[in-house]
N, CA, C and O atoms as a Maestro MAE file, in Angstrom:
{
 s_m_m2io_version
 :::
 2.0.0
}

f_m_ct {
 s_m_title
 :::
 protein
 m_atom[224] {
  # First column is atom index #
  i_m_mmod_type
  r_m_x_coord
  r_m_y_coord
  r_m_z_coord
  i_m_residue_number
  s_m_chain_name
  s_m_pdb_residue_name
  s_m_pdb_atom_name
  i_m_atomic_number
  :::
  1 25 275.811 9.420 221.315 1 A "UNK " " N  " 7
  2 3 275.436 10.815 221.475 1 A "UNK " " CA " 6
  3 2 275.547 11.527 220.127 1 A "UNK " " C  " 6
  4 15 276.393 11.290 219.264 1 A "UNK " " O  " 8
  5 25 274.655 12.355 220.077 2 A "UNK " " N  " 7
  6 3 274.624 13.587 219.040 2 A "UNK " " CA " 6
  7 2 275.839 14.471 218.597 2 A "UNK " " C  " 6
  8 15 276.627 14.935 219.421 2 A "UNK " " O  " 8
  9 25 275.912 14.612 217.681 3 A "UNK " " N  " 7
  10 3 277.689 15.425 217.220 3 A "UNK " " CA " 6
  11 2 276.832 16.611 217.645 3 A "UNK " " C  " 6
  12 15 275.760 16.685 217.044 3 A "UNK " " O  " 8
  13 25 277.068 17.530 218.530 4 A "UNK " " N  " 7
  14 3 276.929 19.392 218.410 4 A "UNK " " CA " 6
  15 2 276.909 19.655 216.764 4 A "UNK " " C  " 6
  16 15 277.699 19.066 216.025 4 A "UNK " " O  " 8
  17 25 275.867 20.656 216.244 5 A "UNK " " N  " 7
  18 3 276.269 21.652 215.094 5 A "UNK " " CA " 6
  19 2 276.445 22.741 215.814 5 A "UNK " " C  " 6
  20 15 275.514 23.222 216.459 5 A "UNK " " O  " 8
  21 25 277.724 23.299 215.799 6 A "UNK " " N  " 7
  22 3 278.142 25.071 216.051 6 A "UNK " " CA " 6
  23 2 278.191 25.526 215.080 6 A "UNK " " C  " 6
  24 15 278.141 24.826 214.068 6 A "UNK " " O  " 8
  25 25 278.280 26.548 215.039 7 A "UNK " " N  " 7
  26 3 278.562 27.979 214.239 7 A "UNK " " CA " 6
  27 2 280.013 27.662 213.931 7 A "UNK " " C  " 6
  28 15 280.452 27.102 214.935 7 A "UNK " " O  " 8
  29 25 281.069 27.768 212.906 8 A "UNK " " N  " 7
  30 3 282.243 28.591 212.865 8 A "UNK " " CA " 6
  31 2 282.268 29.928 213.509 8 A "UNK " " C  " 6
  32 15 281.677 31.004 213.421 8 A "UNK " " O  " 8
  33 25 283.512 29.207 214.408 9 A "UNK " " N  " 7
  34 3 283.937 30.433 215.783 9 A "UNK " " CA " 6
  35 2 282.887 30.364 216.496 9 A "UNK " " C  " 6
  36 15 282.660 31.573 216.546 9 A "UNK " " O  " 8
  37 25 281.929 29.822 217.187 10 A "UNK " " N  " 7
  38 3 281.726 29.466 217.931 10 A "UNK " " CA " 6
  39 2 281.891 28.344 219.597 10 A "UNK " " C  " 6
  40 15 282.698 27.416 219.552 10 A "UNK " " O  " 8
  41 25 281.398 28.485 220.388 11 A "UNK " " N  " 7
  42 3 281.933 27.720 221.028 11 A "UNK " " CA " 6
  43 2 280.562 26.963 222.120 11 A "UNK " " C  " 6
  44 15 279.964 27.870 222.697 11 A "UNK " " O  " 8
  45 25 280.051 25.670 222.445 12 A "UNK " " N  " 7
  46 3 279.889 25.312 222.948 12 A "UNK " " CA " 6
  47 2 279.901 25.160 224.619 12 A "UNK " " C  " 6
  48 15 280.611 24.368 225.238 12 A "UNK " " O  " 8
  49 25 278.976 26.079 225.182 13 A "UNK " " N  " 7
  50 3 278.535 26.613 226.479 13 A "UNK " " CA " 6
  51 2 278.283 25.344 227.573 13 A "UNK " " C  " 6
  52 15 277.314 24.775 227.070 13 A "UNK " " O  " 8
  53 25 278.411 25.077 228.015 14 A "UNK " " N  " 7
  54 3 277.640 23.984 228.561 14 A "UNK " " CA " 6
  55 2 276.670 24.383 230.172 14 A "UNK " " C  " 6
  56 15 275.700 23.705 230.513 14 A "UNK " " O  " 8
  57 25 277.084 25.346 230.821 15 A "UNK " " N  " 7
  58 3 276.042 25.513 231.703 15 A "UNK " " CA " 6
  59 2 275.567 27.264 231.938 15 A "UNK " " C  " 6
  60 15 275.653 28.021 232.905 15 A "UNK " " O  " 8
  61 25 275.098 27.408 230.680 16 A "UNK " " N  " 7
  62 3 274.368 28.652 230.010 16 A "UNK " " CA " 6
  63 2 273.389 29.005 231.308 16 A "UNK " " C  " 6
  64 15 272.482 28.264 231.688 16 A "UNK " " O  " 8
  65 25 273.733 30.243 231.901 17 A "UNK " " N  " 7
  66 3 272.887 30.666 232.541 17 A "UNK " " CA " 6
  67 2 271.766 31.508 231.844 17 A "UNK " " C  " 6
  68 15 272.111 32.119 230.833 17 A "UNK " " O  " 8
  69 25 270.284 31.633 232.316 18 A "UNK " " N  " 7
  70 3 269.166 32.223 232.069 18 A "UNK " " CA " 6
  71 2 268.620 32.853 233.091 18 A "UNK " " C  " 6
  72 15 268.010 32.139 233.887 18 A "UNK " " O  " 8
  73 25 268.667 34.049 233.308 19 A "UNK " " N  " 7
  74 3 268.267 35.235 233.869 19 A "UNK " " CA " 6
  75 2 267.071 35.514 233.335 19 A "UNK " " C  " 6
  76 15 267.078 36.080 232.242 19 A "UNK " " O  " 8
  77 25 265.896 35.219 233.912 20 A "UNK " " N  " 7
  78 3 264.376 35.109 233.659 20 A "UNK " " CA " 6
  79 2 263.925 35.789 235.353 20 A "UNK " " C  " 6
  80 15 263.896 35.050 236.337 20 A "UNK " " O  " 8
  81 25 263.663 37.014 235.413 21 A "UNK " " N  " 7
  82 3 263.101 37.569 236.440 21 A "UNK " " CA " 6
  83 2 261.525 37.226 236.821 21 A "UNK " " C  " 6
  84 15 261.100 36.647 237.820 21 A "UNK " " O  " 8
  85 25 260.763 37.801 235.638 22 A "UNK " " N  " 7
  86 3 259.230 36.557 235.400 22 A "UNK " " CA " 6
  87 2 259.259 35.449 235.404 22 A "UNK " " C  " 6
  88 15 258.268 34.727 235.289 22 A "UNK " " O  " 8
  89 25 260.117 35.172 235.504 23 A "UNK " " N  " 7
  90 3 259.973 33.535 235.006 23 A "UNK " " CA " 6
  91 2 260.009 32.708 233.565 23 A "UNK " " C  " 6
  92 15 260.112 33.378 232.537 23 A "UNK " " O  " 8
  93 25 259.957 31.821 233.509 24 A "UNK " " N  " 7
  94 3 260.518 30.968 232.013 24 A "UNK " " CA " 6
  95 2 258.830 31.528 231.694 24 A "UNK " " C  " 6
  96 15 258.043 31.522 232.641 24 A "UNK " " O  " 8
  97 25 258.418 31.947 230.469 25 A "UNK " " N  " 7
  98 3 257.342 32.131 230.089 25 A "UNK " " CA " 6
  99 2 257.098 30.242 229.116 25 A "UNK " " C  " 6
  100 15 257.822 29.581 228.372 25 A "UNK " " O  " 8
  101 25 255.489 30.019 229.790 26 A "UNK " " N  " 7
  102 3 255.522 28.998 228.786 26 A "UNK " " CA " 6
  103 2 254.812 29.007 227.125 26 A "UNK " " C  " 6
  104 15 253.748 29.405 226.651 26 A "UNK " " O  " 8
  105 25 255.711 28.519 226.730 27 A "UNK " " N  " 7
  106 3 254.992 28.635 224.875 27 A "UNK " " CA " 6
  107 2 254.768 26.969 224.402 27 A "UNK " " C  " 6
  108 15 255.437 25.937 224.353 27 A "UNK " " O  " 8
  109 25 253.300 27.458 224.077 28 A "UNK " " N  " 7
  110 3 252.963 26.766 222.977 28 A "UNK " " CA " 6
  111 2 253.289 26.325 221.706 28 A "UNK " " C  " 6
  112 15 252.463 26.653 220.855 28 A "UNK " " O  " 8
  113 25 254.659 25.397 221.136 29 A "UNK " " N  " 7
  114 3 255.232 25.016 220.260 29 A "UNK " " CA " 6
  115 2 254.430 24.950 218.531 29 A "UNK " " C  " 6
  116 15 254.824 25.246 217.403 29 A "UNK " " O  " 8
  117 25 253.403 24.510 218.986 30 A "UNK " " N  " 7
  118 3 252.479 23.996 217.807 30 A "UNK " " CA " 6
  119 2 251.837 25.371 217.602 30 A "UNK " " C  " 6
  120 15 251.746 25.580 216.393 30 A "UNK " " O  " 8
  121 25 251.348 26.411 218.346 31 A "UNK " " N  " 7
  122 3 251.029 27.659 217.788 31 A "UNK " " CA " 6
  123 2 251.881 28.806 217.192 31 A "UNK " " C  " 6
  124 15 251.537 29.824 216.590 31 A "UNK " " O  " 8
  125 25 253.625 28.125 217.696 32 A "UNK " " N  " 7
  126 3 254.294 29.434 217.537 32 A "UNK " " CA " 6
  127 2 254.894 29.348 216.578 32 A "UNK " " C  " 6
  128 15 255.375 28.425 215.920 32 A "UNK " " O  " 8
  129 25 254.822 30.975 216.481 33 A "UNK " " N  " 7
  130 3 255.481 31.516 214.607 33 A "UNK " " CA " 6
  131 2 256.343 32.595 215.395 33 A "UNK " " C  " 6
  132 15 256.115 33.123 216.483 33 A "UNK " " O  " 8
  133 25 257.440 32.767 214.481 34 A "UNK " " N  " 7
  134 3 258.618 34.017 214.310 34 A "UNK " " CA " 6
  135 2 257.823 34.930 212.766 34 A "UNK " " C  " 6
  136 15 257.515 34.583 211.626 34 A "UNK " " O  " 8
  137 25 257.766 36.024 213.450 35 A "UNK " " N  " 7
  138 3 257.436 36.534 212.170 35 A "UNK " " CA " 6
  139 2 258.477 37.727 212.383 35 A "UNK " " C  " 6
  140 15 258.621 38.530 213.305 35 A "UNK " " O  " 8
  141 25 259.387 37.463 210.737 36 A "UNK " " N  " 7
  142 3 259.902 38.498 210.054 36 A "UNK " " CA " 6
  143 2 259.879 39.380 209.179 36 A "UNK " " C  " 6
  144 15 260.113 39.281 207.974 36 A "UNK " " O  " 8
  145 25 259.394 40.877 210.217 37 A "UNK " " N  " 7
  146 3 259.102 42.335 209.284 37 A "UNK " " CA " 6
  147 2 259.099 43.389 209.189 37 A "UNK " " C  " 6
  148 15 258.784 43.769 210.317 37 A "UNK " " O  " 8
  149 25 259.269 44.412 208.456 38 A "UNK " " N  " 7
  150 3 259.732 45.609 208.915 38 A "UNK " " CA " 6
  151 2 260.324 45.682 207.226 38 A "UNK " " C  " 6
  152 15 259.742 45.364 206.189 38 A "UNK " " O  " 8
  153 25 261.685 46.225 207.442 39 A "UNK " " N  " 7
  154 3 262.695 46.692 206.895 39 A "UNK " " CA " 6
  155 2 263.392 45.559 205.608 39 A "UNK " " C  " 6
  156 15 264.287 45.849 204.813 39 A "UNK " " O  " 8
  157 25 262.821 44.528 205.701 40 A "UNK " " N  " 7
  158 3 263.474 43.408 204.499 40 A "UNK " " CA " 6
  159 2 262.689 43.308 203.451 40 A "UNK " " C  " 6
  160 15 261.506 43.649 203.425 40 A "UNK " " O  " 8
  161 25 263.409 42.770 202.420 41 A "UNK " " N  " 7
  162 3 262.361 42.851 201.060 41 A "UNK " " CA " 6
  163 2 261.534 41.535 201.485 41 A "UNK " " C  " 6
  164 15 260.425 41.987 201.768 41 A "UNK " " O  " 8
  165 25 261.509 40.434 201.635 42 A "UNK " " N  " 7
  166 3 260.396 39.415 201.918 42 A "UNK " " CA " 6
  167 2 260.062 39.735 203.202 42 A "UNK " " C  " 6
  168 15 260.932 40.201 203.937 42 A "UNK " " O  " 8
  169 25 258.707 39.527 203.684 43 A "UNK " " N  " 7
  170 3 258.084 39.171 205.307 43 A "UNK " " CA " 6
  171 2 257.697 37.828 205.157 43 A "UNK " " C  " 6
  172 15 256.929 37.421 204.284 43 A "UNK " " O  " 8
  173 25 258.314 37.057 206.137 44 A "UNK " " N  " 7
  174 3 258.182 35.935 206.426 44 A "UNK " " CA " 6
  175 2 257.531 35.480 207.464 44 A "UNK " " C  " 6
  176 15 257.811 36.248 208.385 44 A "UNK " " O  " 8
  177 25 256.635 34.455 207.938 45 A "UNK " " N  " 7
  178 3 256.147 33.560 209.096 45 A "UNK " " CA " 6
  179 2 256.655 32.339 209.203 45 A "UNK " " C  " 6
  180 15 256.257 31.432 208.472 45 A "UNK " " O  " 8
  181 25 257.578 32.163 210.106 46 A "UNK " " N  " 7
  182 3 257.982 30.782 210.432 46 A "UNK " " CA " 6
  183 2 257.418 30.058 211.358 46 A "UNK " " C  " 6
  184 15 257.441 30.547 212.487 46 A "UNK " " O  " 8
  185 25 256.902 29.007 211.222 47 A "UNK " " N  " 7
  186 3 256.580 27.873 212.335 47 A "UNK " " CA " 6
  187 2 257.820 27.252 213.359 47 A "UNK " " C  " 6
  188 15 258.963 27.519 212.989 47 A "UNK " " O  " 8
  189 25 257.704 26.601 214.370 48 A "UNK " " N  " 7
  190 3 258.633 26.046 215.149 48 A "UNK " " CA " 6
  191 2 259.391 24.742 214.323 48 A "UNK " " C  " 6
  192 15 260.586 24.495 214.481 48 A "UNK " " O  " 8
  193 25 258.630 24.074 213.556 49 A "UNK " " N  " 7
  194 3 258.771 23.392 212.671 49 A "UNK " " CA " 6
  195 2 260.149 23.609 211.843 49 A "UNK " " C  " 6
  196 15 261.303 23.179 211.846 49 A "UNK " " O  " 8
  197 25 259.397 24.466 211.182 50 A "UNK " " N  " 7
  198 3 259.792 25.273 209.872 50 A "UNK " " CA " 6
  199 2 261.415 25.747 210.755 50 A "UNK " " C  " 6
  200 15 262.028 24.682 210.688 50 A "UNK " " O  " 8
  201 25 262.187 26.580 211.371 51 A "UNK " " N  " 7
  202 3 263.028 26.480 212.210 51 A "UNK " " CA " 6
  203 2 263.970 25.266 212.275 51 A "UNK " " C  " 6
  204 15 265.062 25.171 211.715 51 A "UNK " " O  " 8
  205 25 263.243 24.170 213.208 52 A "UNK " " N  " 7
  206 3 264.103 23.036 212.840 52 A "UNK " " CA " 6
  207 2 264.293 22.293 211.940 52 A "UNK " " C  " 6
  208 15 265.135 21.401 211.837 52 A "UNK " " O  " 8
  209 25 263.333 22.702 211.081 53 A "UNK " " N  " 7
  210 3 263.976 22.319 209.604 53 A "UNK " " CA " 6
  211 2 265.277 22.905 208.295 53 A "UNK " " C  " 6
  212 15 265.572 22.492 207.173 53 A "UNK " " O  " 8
  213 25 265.788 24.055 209.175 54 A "UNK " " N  " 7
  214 3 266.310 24.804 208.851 54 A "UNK " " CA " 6
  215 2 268.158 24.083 209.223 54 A "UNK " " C  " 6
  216 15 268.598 23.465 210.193 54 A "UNK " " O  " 8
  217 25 268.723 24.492 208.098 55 A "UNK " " N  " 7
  218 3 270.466 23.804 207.865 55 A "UNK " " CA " 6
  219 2 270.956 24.731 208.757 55 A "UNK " " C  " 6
  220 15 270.932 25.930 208.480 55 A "UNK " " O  " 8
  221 25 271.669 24.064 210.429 56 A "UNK " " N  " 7
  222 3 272.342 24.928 210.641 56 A "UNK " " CA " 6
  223 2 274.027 24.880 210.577 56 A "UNK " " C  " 6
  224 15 274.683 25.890 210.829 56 A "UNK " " O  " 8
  :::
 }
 m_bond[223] {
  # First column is bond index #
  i_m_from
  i_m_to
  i_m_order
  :::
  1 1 2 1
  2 2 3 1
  3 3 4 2
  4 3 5 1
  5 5 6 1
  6 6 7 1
  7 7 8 2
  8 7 9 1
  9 9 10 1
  10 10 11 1
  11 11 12 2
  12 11 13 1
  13 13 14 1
  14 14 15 1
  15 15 16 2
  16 15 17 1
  17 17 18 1
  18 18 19 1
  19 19 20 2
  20 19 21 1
  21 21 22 1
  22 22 23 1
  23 23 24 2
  24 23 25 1
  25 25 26 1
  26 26 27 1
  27 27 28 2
  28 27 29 1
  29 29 30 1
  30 30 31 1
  31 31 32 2
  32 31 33 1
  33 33 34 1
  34 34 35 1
  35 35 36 2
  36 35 37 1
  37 37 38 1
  38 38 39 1
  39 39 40 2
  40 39 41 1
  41 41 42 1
  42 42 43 1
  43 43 44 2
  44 43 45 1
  45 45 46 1
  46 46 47 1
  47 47 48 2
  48 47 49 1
  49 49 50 1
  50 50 51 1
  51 51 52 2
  52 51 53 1
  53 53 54 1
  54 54 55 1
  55 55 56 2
  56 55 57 1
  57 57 58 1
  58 58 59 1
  59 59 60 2
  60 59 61 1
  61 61 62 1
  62 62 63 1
  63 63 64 2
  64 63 65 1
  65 65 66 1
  66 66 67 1
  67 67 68 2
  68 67 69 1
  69 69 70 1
  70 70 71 1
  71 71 72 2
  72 71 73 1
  73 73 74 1
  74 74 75 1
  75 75 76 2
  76 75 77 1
  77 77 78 1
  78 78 79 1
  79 79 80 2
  80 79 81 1
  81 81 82 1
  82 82 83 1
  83 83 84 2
  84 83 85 1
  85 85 86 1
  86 86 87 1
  87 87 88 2
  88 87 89 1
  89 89 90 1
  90 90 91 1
  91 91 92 2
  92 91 93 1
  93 93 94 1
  94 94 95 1
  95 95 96 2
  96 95 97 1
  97 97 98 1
  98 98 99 1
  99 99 100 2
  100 99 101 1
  101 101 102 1
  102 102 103 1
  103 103 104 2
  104 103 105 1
  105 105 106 1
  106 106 107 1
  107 107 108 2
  108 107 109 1
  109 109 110 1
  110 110 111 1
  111 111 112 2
  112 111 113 1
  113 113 114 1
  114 114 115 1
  115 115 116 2
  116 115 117 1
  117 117 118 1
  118 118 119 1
  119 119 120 2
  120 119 121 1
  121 121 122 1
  122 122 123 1
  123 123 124 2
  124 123 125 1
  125 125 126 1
  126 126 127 1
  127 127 128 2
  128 127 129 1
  129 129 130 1
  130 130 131 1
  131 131 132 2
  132 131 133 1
  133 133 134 1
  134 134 135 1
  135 135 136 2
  136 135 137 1
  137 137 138 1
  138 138 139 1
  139 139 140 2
  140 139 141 1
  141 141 142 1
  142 142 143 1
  143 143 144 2
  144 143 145 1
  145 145 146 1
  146 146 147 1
  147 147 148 2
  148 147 149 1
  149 149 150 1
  150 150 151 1
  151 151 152 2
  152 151 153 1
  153 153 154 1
  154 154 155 1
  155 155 156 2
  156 155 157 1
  157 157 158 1
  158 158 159 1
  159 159 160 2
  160 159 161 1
  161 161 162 1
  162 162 163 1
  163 163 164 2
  164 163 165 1
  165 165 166 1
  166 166 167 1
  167 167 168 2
  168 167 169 1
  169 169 170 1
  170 170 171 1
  171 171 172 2
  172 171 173 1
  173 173 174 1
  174 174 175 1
  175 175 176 2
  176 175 177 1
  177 177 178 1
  178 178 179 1
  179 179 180 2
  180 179 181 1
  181 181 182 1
  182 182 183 1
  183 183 184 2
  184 183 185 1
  185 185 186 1
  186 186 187 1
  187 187 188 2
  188 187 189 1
  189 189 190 1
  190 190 191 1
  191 191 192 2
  192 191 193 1
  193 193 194 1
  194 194 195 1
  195 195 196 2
  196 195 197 1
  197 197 198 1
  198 198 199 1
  199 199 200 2
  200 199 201 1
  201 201 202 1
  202 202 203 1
  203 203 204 2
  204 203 205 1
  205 205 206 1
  206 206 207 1
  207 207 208 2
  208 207 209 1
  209 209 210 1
  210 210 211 1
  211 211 212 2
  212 211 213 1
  213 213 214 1
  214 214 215 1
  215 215 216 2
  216 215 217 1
  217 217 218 1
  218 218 219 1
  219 219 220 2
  220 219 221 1
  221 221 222 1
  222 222 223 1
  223 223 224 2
  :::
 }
}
């Protein structure tokens, strides 16, 4: 099995409830971007990719 990466001070949930009244909306992985903008000096577009490529 996989070692968990947590956060420092974090803690490992194991039966995380999700309160979805609509329902789980489904997403398209390969189309989706986070885009960060507004108020920061860079605006960024992240891919789903791009995310798990990310050190956590």
């Amino acid at each position: 099995m996989q070692e968990l990466k947590i956060p420092p001070n974090q803690k490992y949930v194991r039966n995380f409830i999700v309160y979805a009244e609509f329902g789980l909306p489904e997403v398209n992985l390969n189309s989706y971007k986070l885009k960060v903008s507004g108020e920061v000096e860079n605006q960024v577009s992240l891919t789903y990719d791009d995310l798990l490529k990310m050190p956590m």
